[in-house]
C-alpha positions as CSV (number, residue, x, y, z in Angstrom):
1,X,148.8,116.5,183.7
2,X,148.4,119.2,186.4
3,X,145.4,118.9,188.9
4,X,143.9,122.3,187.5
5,X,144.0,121.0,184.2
6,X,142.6,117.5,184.8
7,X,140.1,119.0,186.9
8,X,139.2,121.9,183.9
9,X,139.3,118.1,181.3
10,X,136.3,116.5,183.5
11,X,134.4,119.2,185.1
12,X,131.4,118.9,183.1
13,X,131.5,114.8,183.0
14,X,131.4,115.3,186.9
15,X,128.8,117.6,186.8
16,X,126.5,114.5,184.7
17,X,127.5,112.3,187.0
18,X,126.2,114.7,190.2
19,X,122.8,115.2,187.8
20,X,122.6,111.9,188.2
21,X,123.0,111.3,191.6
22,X,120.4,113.8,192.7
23,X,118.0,112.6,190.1
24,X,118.0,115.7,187.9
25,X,118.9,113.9,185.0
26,X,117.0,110.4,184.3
27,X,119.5,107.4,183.5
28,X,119.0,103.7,183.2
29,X,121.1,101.5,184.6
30,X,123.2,100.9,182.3
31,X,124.3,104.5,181.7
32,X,124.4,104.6,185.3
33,X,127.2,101.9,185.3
34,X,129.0,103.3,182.2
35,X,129.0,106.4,184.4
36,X,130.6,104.1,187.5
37,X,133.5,102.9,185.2
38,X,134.1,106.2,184.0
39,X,134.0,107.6,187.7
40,X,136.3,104.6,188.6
41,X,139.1,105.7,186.2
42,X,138.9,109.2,186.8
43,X,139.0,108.0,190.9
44,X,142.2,106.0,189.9
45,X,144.0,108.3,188.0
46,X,143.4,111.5,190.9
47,X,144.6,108.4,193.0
48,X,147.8,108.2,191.4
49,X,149.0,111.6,190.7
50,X,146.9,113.7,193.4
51,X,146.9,111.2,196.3
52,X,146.6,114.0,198.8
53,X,144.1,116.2,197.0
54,X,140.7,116.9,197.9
55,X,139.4,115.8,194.4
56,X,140.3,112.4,195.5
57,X,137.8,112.6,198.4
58,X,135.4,114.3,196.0
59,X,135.2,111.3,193.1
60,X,135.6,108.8,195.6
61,X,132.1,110.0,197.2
62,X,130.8,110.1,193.5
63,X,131.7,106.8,193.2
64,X,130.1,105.8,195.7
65,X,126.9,107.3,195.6
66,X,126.9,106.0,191.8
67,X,127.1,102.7,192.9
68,X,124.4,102.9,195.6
69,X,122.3,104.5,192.9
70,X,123.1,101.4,190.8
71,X,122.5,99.0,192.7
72,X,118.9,101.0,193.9
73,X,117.4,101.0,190.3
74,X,119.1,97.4,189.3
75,X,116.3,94.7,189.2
76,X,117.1,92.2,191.4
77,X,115.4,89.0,192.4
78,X,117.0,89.6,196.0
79,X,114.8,90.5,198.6
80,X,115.2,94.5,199.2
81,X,115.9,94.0,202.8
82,X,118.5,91.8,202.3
83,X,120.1,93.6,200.2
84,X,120.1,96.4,202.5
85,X,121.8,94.7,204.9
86,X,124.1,92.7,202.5
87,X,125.3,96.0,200.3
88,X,124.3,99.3,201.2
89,X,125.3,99.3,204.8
90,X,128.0,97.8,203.6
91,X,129.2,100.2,201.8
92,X,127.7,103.2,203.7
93,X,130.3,102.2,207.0
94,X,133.1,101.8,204.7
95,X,132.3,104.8,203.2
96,X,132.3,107.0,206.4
97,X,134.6,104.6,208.3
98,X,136.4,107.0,210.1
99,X,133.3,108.4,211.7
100,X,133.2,105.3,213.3
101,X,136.7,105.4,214.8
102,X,135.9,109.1,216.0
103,X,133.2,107.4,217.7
104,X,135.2,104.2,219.4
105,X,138.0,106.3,220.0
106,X,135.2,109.0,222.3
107,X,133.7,105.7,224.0
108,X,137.1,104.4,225.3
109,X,138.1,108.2,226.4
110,X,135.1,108.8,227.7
111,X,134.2,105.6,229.9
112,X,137.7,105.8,231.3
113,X,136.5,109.2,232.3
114,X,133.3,107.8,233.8
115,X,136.4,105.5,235.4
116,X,138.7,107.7,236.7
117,X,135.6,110.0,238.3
118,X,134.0,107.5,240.0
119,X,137.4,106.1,241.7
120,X,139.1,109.4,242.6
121,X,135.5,111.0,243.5
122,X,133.5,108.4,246.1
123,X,130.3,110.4,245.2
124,X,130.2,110.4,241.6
125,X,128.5,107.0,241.5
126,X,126.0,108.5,243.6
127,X,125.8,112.0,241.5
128,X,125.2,109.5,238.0
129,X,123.1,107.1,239.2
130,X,121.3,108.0,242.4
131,X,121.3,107.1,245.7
132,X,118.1,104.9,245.3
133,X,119.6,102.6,242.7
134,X,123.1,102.7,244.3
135,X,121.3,101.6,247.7
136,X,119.2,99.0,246.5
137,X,122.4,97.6,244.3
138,X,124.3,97.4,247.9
139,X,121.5,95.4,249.0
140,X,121.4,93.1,246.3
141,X,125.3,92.4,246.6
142,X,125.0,91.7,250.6
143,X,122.3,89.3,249.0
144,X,125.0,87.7,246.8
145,X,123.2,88.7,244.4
146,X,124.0,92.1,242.5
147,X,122.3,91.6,239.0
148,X,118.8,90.8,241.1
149,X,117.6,94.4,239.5
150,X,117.3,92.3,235.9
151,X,115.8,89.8,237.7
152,X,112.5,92.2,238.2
153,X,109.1,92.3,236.0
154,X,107.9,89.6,233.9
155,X,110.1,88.6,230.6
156,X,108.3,89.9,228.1
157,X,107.4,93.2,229.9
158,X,111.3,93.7,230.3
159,X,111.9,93.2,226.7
160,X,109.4,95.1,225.5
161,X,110.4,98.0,227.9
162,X,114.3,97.7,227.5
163,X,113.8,97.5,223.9
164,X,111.8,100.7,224.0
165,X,114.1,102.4,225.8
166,X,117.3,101.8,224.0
167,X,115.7,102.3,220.8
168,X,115.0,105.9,222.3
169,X,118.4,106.6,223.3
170,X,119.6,105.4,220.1
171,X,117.2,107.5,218.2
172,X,118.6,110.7,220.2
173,X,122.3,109.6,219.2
174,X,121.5,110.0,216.0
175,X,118.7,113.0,215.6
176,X,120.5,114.9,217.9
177,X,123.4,115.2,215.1
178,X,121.1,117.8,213.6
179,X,122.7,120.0,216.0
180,X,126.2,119.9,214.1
181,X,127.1,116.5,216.1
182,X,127.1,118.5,219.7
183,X,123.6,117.0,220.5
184,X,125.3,113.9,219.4
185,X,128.2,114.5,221.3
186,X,126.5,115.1,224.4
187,X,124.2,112.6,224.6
188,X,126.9,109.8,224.1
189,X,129.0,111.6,227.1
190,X,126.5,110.8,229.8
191,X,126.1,107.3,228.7
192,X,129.6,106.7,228.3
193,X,130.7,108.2,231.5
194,X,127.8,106.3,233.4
195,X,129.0,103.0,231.8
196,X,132.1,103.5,233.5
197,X,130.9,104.6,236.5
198,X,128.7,102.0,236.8
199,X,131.3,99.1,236.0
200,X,133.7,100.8,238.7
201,X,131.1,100.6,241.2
202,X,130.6,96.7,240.8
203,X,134.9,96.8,240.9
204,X,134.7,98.6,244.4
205,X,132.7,96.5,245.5
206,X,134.5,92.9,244.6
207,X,131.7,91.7,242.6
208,X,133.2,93.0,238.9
209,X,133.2,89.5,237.5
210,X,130.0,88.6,238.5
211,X,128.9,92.3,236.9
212,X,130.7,91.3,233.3
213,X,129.0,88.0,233.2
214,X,125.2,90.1,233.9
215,X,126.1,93.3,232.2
216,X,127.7,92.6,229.0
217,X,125.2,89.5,228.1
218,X,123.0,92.6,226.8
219,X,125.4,94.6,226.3
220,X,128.0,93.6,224.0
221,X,125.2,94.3,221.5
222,X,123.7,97.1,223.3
223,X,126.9,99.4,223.6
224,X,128.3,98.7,220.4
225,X,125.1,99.9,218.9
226,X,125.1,103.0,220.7
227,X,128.7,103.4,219.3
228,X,127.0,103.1,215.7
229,X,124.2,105.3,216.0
230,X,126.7,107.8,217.1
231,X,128.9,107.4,214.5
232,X,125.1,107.8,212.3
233,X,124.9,111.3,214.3
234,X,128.2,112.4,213.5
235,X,127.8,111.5,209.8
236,X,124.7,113.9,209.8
237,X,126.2,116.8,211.5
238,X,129.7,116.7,209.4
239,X,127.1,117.0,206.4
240,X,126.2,120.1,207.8
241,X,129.2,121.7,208.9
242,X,131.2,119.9,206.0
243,X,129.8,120.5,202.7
244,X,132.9,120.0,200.8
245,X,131.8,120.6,197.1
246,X,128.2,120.6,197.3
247,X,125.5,123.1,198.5
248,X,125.0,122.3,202.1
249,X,121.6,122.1,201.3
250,X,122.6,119.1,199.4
251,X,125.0,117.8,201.5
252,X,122.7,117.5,204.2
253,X,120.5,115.3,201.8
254,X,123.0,113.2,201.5
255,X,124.3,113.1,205.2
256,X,120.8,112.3,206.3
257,X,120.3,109.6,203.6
258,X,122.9,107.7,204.4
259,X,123.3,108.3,208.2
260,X,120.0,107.1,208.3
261,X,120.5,104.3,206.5
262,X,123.3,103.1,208.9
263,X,120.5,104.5,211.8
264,X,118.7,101.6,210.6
265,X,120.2,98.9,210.5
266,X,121.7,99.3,214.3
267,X,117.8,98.6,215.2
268,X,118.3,94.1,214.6
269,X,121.1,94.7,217.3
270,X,119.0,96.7,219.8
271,X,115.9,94.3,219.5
272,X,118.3,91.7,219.9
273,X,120.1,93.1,223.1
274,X,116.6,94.1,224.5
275,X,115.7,90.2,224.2
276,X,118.7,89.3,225.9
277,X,118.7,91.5,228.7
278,X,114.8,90.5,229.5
279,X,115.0,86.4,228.6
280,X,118.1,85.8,229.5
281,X,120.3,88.2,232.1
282,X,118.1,87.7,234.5
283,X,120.0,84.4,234.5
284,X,123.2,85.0,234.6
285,X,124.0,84.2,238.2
286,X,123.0,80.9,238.0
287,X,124.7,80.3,234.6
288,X,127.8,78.4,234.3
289,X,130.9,80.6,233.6
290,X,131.3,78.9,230.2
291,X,128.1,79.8,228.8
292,X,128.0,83.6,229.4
293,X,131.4,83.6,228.6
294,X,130.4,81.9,225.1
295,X,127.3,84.6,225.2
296,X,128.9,87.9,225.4
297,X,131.7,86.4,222.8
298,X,129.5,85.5,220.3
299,X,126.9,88.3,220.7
300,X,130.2,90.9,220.0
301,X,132.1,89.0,217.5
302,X,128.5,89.1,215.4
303,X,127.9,92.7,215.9
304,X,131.7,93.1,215.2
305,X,132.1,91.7,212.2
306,X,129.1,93.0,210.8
307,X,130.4,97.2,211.1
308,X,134.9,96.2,211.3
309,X,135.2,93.6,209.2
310,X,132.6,92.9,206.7
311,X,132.5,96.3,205.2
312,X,135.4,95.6,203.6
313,X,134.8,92.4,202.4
314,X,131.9,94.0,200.2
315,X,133.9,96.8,199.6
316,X,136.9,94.6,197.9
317,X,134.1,92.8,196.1
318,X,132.9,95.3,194.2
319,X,136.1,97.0,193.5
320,X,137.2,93.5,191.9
321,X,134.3,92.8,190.2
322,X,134.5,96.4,188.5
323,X,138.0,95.8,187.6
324,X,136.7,92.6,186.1
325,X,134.5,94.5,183.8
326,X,137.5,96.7,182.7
């Protein structure tokens, strides 16, 4: 069958099943998973003979919002968080997955930037950072000493502090997306190129390993979360500028409904990186090699296989359990 033909067959099935999505037309669940399996074959078949087409991209996002749809209106004995966690986000990063590798792909560029500045240019560090914490990070390395700086305040008012902070920042990743992903764009820039700045400066200066062992305690968490809620951002401005088959007005409802979702769930990971860098940073100098070795392992192998890996774990899951029901 020709695309235009198959397209003309199922145009007003689609149009139910985009009803139904938006909430225009009222559908238990079980219609709403008849609906799925239908979607599913239709998906399959466009698969198949249209691999390249853009109605392939078009049911596959029906299918997926079907599914999150599904799974919203299915009584569960689950708690709700849980399953927010467990399935939606999930599915939401698989879903928009290569968002997510715009966004690794711009940290690695632009941090080798921040690099590449700060070694060929002796006063960039000073231009990103400022003399005064530049000066007082010289002191603390004469002191043998250079992650003294985590070492000020009292625990708790660090955490609380930190965690305020990189909640902000996050939050401006993401809202800043509004702005077609530039404000987005921007925003991740001048962190990226300061991280790389600011681990050059500690390579200068002889003290790098000392640096990874303070730094990335907190940050293995903290940066990969930024990555995230940039990869949220750019999700919300490609639902502006990128409407595909929808009214933008509806594609942005979309965009923002799941970005935010995905927004969300970065927030675990911040609290968590904010603990870290207030409880337990401020320790690192005196820590055996071992531990914050094992520390910034296991904080980014968590963190990592929540967003790389486990997305398509539930992704695979529900794709067999629906060919199950087939």
């Amino acid at each position: 069958m020709r695309e235009i033909a198959f397209i003309k067959q199922n145009r007003e099935k689609w149009l139910e099943f985009e009803l139904a999505i938006f909430g225009k037309a009222k559908k238990n669940p079980d219609e709403l998973a008849n609906l799925y399996i239908q979607m599913m074959n239709d998906l399959s078949y466009a698969q198949t003979y249209y691999p390249k087409s853009k109605t392939v991209v078009y049911l596959n996002h029906l299918a997926s919002q079907i599914y999150q749809k599904i799974y919203k209106t299915k009584r569960t004995d689950q708690n709700r968080v849980i399953d927010f966690f467990k399935i939606e986000v999930p599915l939401l990063v698989y879903e928009y997955r290569r968002y997510l590798v715009y966004a690794f792909v711009l940290f690695f560029v632009t941090v080798s930037i921040g690099v590449l500045s700060a070694r060929y240019d002796r006063d960039f560090v000073r231009l990103i950072l400022g003399d005064d914490y530049v000066n007082m990070t010289l002191e603390n390395i004469k002191k043998g000493n250079p992650m003294a700086v985590y070492g000020s305040g009292s625990n708790w008012g660090s955490f609380i502090g930190i965690t305020v902070n990189n909640l902000f920042v996050g939050a401006k990743c993401y809202f800043y997306g509004i702005f077609a992903g530039i404000g987005t764009f921007n925003i991740f820039l001048q962190n990226c190129i300061m991280l790389g700045s600011f681990q050059y400066f500690f390579y200068e200066q002889g003290v790098f390993w000392k640096s990874v062992r303070g730094i990335w305690i907190h940050g293995s968490m903290e940066i990969f979360a930024i990555v995230i809620e940039t990869t949220a951002g750019f999700i919300l401005g490609a639902s502006i500028l990128f409407p595909k088959t929808f009214s933008r007005m509806n594609s942005f409802k979309i965009g923002f409904k799941n970005s935010f979702k995905i927004f969300l769930s970065t927030f675990p990971f911040t609290i968590s990186a904010g603990f870290l860098e207030g409880f337990i940073t401020r320790y690192s100098i005196d820590m055996p090699n071992w531990l914050s070795s094992f520390i910034i392992l296991f904080t980014l192998a968590i963190i990592s296989f929540y967003y790389l890996i486990y997305p398509f774990i539930v992704h695979k899951k529900i794709h067999s359990l629906t060919a199950e029901k087939l």
